[in-house]
N, C-alpha and C positions, 0 to 999 in steps of 0.2 A: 841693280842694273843702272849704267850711268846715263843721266840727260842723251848725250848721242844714241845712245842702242834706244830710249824709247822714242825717241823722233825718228829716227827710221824705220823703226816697223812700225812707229806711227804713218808715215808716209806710203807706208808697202802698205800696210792695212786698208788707206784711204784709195789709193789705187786700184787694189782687189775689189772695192766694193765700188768702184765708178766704172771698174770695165766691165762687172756682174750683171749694174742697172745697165750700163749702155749695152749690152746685151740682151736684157731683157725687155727694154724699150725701143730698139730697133724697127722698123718698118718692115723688116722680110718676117716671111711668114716664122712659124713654129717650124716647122720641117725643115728653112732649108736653115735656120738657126741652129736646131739639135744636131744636123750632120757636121755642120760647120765647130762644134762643140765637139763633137765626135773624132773628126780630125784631127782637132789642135788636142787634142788628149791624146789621141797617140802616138804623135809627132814629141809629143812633151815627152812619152813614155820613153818613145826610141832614142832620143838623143839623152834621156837620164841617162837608161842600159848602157849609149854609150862610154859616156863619161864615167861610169861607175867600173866600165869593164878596160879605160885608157886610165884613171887611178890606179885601178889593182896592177895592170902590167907596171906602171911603175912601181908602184910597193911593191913588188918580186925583184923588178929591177934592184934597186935599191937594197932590199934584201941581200939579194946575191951578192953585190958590192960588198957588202959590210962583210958580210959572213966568209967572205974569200977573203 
């Protein structure tokens, strides 16, 4: 792995774990934190599925291209 790729997921790493703590040092309570946790988890989910299901149309796309 070159200097660049470990300084970036050096940086994504450091990230992840300063919006964990600010997360979990927050002033709102537990509840409305776990919902709000809750949300952006499935918000993260839905727009993965999407992305993963506007990839595949175009790998068919493309497919089809080649293969004609």
């Amino acid at each position: 792995m070159n200097t660049t790729a470990k300084r970036t997921l050096g940086v994504l790493g450091a990230t992840a774990v300063g919006a964990v703590a600010g997360i979990l040092f927050a002033p709102a309570k537990g509840k409305d934190t776990r919902a709000k946790l809750r949300t952006q988890a499935k918000n993260a989910q839905s727009k993965s599925k999407e992305s993963m299901n506007q990839l595949s149309e175009k790998a068919k796309s493309k497919y089809n291209t080649i293969s004609n």
